[in-house]
PDB file with SEQRES, HELIX, SHEET and CRYST1 records, atoms N, CA, C and O in Angstrom:
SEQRES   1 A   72  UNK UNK UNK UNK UNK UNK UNK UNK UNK UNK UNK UNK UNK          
SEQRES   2 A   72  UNK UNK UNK UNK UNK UNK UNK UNK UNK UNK UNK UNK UNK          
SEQRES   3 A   72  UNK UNK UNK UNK UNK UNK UNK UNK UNK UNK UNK UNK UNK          
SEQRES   4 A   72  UNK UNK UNK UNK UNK UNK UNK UNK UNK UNK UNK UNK UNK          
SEQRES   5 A   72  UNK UNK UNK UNK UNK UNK UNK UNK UNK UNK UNK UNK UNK          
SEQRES   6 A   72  UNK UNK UNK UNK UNK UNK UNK                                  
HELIX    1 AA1 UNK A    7  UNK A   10  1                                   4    
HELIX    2 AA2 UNK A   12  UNK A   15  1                                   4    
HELIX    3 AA3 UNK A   19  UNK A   45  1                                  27    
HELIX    4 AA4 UNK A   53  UNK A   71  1                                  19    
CRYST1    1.000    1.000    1.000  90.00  90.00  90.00 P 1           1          
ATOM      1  N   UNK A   1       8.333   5.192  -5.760  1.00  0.00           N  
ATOM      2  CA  UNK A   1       7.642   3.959  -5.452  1.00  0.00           C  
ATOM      3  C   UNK A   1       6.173   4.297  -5.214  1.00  0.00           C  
ATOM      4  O   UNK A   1       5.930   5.166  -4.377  1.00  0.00           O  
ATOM      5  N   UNK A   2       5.138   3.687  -5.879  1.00  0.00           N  
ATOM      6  CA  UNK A   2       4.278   4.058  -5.708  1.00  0.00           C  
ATOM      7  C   UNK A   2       3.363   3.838  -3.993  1.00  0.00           C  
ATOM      8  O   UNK A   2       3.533   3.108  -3.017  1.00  0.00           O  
ATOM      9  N   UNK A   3       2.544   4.744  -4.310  1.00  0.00           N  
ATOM     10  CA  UNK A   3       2.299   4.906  -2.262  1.00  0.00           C  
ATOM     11  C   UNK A   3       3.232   5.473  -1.653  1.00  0.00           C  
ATOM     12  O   UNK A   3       2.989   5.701  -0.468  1.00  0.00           O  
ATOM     13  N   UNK A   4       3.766   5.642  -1.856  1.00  0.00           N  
ATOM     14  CA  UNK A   4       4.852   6.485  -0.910  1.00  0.00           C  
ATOM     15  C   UNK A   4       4.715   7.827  -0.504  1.00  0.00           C  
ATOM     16  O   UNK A   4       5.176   8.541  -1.394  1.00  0.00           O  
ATOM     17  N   UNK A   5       4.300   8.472   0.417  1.00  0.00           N  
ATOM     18  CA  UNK A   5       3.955   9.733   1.150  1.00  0.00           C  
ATOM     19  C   UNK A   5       4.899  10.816   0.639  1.00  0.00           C  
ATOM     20  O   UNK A   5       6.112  10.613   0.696  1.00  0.00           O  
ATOM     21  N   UNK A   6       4.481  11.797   0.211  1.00  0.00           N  
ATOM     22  CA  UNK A   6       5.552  13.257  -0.029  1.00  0.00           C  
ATOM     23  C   UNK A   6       5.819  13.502   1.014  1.00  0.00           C  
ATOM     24  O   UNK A   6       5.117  13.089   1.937  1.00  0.00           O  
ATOM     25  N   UNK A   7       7.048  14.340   1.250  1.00  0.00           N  
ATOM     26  CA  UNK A   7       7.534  15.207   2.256  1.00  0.00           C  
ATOM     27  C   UNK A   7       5.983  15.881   2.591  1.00  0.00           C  
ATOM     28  O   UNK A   7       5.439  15.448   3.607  1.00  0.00           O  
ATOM     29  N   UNK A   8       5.333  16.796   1.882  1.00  0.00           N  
ATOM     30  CA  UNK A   8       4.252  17.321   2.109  1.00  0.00           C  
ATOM     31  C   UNK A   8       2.950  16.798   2.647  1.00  0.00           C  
ATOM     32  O   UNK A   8       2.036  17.460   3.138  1.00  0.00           O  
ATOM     33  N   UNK A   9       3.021  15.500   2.473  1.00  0.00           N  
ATOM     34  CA  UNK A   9       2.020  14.526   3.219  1.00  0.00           C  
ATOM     35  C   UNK A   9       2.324  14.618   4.474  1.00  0.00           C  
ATOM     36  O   UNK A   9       1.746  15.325   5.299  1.00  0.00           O  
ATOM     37  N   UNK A  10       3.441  13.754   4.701  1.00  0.00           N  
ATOM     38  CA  UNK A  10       4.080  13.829   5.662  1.00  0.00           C  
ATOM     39  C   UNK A  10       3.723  15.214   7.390  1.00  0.00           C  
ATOM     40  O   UNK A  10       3.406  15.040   8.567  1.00  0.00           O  
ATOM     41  N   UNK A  11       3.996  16.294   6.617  1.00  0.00           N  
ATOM     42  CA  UNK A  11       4.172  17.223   7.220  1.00  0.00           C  
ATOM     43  C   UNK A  11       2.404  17.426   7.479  1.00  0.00           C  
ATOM     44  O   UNK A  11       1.988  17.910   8.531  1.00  0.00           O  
ATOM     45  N   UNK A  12       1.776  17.127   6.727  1.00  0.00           N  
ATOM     46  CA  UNK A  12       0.005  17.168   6.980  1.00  0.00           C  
ATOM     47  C   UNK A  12       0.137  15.886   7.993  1.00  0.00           C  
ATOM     48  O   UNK A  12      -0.379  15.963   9.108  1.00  0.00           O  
ATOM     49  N   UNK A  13       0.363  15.507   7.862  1.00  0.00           N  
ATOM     50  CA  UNK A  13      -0.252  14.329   8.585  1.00  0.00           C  
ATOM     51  C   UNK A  13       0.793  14.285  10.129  1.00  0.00           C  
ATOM     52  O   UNK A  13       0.630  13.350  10.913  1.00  0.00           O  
ATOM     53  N   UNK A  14       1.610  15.150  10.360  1.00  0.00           N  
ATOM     54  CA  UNK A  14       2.337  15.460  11.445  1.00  0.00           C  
ATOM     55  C   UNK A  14       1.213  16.832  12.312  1.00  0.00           C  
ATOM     56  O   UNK A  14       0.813  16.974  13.468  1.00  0.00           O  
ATOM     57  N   UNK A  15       1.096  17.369  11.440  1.00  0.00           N  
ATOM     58  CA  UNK A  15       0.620  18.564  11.784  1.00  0.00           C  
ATOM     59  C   UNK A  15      -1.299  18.425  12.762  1.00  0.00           C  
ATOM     60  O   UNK A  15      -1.745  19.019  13.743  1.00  0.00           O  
ATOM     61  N   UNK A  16      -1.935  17.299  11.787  1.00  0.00           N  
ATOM     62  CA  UNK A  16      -3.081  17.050  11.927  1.00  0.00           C  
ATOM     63  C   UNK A  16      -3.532  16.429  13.057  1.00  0.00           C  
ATOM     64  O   UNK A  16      -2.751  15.490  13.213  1.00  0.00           O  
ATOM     65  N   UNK A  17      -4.462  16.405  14.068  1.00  0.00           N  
ATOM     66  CA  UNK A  17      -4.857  16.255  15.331  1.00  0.00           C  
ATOM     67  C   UNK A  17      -6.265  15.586  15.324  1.00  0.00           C  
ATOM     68  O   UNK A  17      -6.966  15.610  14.313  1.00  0.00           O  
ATOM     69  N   UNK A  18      -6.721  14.889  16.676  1.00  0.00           N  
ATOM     70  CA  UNK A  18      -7.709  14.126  16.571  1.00  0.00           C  
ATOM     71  C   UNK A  18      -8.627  13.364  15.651  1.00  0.00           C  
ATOM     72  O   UNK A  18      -8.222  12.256  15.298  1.00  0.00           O  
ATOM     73  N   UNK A  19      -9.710  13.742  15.235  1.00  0.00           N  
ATOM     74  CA  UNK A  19     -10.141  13.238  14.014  1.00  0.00           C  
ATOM     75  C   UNK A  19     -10.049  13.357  12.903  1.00  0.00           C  
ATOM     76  O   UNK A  19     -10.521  12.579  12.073  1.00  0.00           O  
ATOM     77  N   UNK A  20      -9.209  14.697  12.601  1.00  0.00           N  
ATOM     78  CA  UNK A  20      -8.718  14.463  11.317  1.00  0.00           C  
ATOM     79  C   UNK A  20      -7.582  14.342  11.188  1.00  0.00           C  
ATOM     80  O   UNK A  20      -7.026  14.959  10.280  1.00  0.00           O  
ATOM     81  N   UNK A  21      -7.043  13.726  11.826  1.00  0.00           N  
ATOM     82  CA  UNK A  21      -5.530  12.876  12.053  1.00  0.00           C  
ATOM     83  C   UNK A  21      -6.045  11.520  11.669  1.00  0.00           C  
ATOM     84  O   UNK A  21      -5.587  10.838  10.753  1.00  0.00           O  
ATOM     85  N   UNK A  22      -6.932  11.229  12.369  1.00  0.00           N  
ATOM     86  CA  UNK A  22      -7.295   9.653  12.078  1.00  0.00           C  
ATOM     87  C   UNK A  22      -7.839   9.440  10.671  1.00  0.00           C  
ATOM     88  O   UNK A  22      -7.612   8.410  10.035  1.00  0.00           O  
ATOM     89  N   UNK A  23      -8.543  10.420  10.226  1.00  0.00           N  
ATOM     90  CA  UNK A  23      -9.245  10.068   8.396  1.00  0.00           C  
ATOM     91  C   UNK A  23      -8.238  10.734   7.630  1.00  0.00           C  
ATOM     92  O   UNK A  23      -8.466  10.676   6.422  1.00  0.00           O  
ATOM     93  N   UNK A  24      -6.741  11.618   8.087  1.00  0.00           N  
ATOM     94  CA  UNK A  24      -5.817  11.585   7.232  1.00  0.00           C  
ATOM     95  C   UNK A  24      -4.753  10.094   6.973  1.00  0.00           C  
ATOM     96  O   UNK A  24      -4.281   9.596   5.951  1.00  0.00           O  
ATOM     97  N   UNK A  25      -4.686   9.767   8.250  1.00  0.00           N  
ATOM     98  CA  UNK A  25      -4.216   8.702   8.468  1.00  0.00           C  
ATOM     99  C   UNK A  25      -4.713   7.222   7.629  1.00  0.00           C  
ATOM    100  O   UNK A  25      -3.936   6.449   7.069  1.00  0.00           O  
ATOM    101  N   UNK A  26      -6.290   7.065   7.720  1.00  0.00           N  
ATOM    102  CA  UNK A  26      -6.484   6.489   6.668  1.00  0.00           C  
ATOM    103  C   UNK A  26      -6.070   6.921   5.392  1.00  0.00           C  
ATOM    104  O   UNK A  26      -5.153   6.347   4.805  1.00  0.00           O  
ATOM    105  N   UNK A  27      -6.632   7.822   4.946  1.00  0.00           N  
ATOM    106  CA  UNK A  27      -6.594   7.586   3.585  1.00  0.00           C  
ATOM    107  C   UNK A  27      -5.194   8.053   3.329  1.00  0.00           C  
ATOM    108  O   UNK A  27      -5.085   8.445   2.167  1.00  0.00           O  
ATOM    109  N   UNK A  28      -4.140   8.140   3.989  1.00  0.00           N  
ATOM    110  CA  UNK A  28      -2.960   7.790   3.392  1.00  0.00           C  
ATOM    111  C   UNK A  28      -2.241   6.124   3.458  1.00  0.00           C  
ATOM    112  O   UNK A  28      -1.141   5.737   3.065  1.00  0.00           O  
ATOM    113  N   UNK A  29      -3.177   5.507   4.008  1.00  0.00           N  
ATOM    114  CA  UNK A  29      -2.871   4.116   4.494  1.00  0.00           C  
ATOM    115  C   UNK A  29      -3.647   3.213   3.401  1.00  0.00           C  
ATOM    116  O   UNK A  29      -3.423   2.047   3.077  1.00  0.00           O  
ATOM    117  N   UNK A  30      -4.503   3.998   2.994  1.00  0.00           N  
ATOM    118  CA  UNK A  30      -4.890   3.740   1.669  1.00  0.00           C  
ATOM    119  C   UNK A  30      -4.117   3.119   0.455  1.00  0.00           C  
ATOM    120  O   UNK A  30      -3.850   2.001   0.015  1.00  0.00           O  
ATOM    121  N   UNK A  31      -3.761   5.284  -0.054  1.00  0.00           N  
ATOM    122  CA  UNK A  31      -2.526   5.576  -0.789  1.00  0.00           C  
ATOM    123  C   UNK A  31      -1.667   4.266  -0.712  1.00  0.00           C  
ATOM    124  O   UNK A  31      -1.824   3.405  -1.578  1.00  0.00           O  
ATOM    125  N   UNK A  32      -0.833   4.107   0.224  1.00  0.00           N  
ATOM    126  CA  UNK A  32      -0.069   2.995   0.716  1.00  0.00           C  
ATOM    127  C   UNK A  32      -0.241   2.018   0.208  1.00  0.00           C  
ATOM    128  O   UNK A  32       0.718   1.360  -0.195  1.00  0.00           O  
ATOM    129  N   UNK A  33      -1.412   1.635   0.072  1.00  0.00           N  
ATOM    130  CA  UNK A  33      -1.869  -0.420  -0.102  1.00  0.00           C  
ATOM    131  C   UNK A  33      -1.930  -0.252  -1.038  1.00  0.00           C  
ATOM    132  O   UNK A  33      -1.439  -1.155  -1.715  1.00  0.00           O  
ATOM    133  N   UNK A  34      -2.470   0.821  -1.755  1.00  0.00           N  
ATOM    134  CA  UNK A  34      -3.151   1.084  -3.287  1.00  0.00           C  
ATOM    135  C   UNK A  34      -1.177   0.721  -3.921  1.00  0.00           C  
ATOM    136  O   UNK A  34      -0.980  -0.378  -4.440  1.00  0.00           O  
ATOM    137  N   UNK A  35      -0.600   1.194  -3.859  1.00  0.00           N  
ATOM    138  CA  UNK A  35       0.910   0.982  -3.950  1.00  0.00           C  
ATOM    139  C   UNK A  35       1.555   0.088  -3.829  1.00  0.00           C  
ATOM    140  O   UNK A  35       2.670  -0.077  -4.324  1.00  0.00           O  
ATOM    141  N   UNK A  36       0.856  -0.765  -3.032  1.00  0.00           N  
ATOM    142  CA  UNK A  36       1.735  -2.316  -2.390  1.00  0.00           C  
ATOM    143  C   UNK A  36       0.783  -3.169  -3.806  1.00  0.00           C  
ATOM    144  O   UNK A  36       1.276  -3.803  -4.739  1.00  0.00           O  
ATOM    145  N   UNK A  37      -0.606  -2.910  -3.542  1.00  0.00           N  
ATOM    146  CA  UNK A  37      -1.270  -3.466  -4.912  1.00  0.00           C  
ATOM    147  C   UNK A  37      -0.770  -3.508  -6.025  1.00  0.00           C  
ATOM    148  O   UNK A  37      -0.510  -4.622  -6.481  1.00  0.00           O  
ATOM    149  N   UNK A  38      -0.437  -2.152  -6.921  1.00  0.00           N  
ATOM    150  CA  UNK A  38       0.370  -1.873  -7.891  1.00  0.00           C  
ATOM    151  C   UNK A  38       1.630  -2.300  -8.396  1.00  0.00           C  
ATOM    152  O   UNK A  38       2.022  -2.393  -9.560  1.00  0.00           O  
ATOM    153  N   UNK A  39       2.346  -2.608  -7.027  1.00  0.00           N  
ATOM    154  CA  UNK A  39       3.869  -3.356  -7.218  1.00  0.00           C  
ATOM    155  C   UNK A  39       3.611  -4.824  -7.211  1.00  0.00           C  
ATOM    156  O   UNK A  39       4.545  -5.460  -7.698  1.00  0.00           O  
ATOM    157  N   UNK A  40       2.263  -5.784  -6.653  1.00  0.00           N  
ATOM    158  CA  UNK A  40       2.005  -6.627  -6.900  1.00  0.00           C  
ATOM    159  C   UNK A  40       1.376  -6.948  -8.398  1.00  0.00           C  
ATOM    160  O   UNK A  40       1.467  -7.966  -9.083  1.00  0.00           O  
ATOM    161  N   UNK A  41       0.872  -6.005  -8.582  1.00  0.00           N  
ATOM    162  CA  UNK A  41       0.198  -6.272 -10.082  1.00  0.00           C  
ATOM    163  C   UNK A  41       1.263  -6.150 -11.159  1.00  0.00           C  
ATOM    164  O   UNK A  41       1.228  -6.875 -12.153  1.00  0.00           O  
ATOM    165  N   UNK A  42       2.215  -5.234 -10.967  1.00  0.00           N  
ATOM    166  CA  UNK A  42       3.608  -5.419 -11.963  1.00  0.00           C  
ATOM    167  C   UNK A  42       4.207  -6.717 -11.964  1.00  0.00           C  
ATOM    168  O   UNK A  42       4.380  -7.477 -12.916  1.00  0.00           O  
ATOM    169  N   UNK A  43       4.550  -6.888 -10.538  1.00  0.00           N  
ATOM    170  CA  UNK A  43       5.338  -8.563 -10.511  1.00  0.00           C  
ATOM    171  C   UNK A  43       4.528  -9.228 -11.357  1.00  0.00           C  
ATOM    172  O   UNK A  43       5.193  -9.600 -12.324  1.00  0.00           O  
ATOM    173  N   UNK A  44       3.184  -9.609 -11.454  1.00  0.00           N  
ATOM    174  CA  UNK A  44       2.436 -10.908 -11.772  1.00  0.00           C  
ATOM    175  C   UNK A  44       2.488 -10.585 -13.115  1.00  0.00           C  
ATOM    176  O   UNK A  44       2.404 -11.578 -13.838  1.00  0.00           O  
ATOM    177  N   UNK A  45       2.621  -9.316 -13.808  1.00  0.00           N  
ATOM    178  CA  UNK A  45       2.473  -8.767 -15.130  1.00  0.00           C  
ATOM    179  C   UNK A  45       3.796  -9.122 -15.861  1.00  0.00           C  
ATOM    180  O   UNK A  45       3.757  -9.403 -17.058  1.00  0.00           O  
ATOM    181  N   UNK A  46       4.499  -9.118 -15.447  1.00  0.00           N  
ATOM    182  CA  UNK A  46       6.173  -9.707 -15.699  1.00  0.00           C  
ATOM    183  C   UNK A  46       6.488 -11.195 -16.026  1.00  0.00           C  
ATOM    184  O   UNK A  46       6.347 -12.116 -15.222  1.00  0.00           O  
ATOM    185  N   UNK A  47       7.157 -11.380 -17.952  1.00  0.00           N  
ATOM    186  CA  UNK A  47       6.919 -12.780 -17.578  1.00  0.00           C  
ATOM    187  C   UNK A  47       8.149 -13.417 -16.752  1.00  0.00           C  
ATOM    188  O   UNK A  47       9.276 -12.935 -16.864  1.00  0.00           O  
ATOM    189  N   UNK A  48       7.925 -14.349 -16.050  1.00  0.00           N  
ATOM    190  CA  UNK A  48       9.003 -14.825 -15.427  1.00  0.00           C  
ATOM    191  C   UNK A  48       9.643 -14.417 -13.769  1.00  0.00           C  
ATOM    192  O   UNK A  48      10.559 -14.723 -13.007  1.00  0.00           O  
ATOM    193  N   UNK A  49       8.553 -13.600 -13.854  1.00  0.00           N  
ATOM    194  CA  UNK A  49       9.222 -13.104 -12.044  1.00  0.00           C  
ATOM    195  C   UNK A  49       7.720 -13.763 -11.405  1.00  0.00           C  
ATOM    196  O   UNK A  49       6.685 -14.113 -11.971  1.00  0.00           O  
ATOM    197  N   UNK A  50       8.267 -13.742  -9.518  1.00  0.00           N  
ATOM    198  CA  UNK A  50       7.689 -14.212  -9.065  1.00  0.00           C  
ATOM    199  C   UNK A  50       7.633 -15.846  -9.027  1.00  0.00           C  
ATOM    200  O   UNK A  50       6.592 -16.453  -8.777  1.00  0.00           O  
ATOM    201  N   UNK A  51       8.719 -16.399  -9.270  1.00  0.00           N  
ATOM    202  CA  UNK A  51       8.458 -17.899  -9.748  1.00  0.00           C  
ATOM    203  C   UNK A  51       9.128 -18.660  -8.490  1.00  0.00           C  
ATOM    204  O   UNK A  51       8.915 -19.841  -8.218  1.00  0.00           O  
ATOM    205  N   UNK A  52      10.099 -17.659  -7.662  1.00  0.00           N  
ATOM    206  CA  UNK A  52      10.241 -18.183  -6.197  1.00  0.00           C  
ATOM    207  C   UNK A  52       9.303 -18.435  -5.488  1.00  0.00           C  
ATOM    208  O   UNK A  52       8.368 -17.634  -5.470  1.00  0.00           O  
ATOM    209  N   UNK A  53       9.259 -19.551  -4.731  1.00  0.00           N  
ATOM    210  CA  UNK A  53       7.917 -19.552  -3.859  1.00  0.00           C  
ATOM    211  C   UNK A  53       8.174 -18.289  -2.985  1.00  0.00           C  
ATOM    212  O   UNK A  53       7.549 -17.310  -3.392  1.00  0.00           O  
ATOM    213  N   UNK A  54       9.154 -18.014  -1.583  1.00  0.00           N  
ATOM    214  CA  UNK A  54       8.874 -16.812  -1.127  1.00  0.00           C  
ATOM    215  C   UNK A  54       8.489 -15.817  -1.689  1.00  0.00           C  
ATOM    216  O   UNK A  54       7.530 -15.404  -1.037  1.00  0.00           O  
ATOM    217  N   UNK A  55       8.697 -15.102  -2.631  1.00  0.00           N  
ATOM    218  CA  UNK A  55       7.953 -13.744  -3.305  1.00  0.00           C  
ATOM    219  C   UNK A  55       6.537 -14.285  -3.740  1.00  0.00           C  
ATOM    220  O   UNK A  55       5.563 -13.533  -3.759  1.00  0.00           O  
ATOM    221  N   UNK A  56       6.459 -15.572  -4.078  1.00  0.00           N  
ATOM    222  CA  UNK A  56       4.894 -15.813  -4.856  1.00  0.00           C  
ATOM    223  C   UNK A  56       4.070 -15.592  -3.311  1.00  0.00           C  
ATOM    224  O   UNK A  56       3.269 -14.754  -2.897  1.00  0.00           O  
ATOM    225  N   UNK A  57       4.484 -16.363  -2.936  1.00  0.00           N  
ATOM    226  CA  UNK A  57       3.278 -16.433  -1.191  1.00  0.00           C  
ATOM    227  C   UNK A  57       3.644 -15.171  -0.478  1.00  0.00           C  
ATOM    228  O   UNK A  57       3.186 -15.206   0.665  1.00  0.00           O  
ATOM    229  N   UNK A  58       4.550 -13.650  -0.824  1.00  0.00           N  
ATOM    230  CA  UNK A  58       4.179 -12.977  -0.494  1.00  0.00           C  
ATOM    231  C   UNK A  58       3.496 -11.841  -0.578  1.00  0.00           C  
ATOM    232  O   UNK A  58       2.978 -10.956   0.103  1.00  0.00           O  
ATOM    233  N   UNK A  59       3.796 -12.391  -2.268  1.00  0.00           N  
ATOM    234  CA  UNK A  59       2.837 -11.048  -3.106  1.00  0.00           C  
ATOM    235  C   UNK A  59       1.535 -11.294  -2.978  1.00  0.00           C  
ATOM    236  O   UNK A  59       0.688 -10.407  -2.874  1.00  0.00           O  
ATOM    237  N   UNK A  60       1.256 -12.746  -2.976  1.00  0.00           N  
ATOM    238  CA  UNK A  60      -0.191 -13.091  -2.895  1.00  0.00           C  
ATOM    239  C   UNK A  60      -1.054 -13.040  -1.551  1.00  0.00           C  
ATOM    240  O   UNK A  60      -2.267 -13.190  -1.409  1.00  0.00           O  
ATOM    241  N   UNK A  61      -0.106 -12.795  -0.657  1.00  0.00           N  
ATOM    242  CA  UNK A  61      -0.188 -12.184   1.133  1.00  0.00           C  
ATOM    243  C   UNK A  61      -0.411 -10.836   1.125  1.00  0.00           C  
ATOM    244  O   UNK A  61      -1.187 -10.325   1.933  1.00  0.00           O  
ATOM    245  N   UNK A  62       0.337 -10.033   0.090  1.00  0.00           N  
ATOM    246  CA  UNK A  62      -0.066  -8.984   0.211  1.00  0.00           C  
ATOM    247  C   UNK A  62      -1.242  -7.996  -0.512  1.00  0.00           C  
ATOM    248  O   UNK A  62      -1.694  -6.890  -0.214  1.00  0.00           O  
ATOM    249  N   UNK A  63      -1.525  -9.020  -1.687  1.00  0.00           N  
ATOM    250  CA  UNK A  63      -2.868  -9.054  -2.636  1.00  0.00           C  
ATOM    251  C   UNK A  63      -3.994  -8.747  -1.491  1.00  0.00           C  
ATOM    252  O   UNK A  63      -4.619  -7.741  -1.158  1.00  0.00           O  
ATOM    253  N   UNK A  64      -3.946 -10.107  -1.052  1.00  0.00           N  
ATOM    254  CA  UNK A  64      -5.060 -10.362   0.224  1.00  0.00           C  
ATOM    255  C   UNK A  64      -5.357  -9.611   1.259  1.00  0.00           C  
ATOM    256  O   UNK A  64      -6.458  -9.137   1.538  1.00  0.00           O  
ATOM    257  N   UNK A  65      -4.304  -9.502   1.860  1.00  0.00           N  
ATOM    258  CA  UNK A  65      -4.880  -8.521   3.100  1.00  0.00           C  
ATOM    259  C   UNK A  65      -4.618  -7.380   3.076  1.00  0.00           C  
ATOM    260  O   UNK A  65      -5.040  -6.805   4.080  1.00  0.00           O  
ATOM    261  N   UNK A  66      -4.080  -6.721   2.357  1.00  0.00           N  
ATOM    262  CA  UNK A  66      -4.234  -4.784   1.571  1.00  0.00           C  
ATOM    263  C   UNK A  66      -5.488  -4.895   0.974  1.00  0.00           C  
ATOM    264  O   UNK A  66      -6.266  -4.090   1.486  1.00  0.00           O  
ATOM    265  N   UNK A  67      -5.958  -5.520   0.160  1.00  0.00           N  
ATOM    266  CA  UNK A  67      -7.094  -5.362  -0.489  1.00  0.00           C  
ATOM    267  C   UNK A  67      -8.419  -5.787   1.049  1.00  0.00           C  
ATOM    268  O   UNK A  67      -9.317  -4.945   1.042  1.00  0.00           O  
ATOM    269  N   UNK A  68      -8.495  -6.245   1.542  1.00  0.00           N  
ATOM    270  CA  UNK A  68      -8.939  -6.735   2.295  1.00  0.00           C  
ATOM    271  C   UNK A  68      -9.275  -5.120   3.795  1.00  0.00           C  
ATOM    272  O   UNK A  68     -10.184  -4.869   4.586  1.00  0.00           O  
ATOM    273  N   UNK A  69      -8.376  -4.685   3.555  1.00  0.00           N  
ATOM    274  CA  UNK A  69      -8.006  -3.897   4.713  1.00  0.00           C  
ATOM    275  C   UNK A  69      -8.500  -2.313   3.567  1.00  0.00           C  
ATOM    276  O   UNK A  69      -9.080  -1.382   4.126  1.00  0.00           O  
ATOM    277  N   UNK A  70      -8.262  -2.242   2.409  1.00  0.00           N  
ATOM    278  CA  UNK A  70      -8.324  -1.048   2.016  1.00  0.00           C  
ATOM    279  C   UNK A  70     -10.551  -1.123   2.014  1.00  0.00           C  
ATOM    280  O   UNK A  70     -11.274  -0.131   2.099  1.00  0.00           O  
ATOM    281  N   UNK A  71     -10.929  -2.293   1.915  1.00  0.00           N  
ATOM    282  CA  UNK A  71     -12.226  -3.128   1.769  1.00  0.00           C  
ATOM    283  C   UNK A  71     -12.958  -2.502   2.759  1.00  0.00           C  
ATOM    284  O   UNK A  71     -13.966  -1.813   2.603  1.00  0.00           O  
ATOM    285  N   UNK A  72     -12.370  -2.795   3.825  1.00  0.00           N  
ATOM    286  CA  UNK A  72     -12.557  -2.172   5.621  1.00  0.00           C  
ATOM    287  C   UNK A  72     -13.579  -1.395   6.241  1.00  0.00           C  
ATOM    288  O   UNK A  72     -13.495  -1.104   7.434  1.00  0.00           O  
TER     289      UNK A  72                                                      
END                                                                             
């Protein structure tokens, strides 16, 4: 799934302390949205999905404020 942290991320970002805990932390929170983006941009790329309102108002929830937050 895209965004999704390796075991090896993981273990960096366990390992990592004060400030560079916090700018690993971003930019794997990044990674992350950049991923939530991507699975939104497939849905909308698909013909015929997304035509539920719940998934439409949430992909488009999550368009917004990942992009918004990766913006930051």
């Amino acid at each position: 799934m895209p965004g999704m942290l390796t075991a090896e991320e993981m273990d960096r970002l366990a390992q990592a302390k004060g400030p560079g805990f916090d700018r690993l932390f971003l930019e794997y929170m990044i990674k992350h949205h950049e991923g939530a983006l991507k699975m939104v941009a497939d849905l909308n790329a698909t013909p015929l999905s997304g035509q539920d309102i719940d998934v439409s108002v949430f992909a488009n929830d999550v368009e917004i404020v990942q992009t918004a937050e990766i913006d930051a």
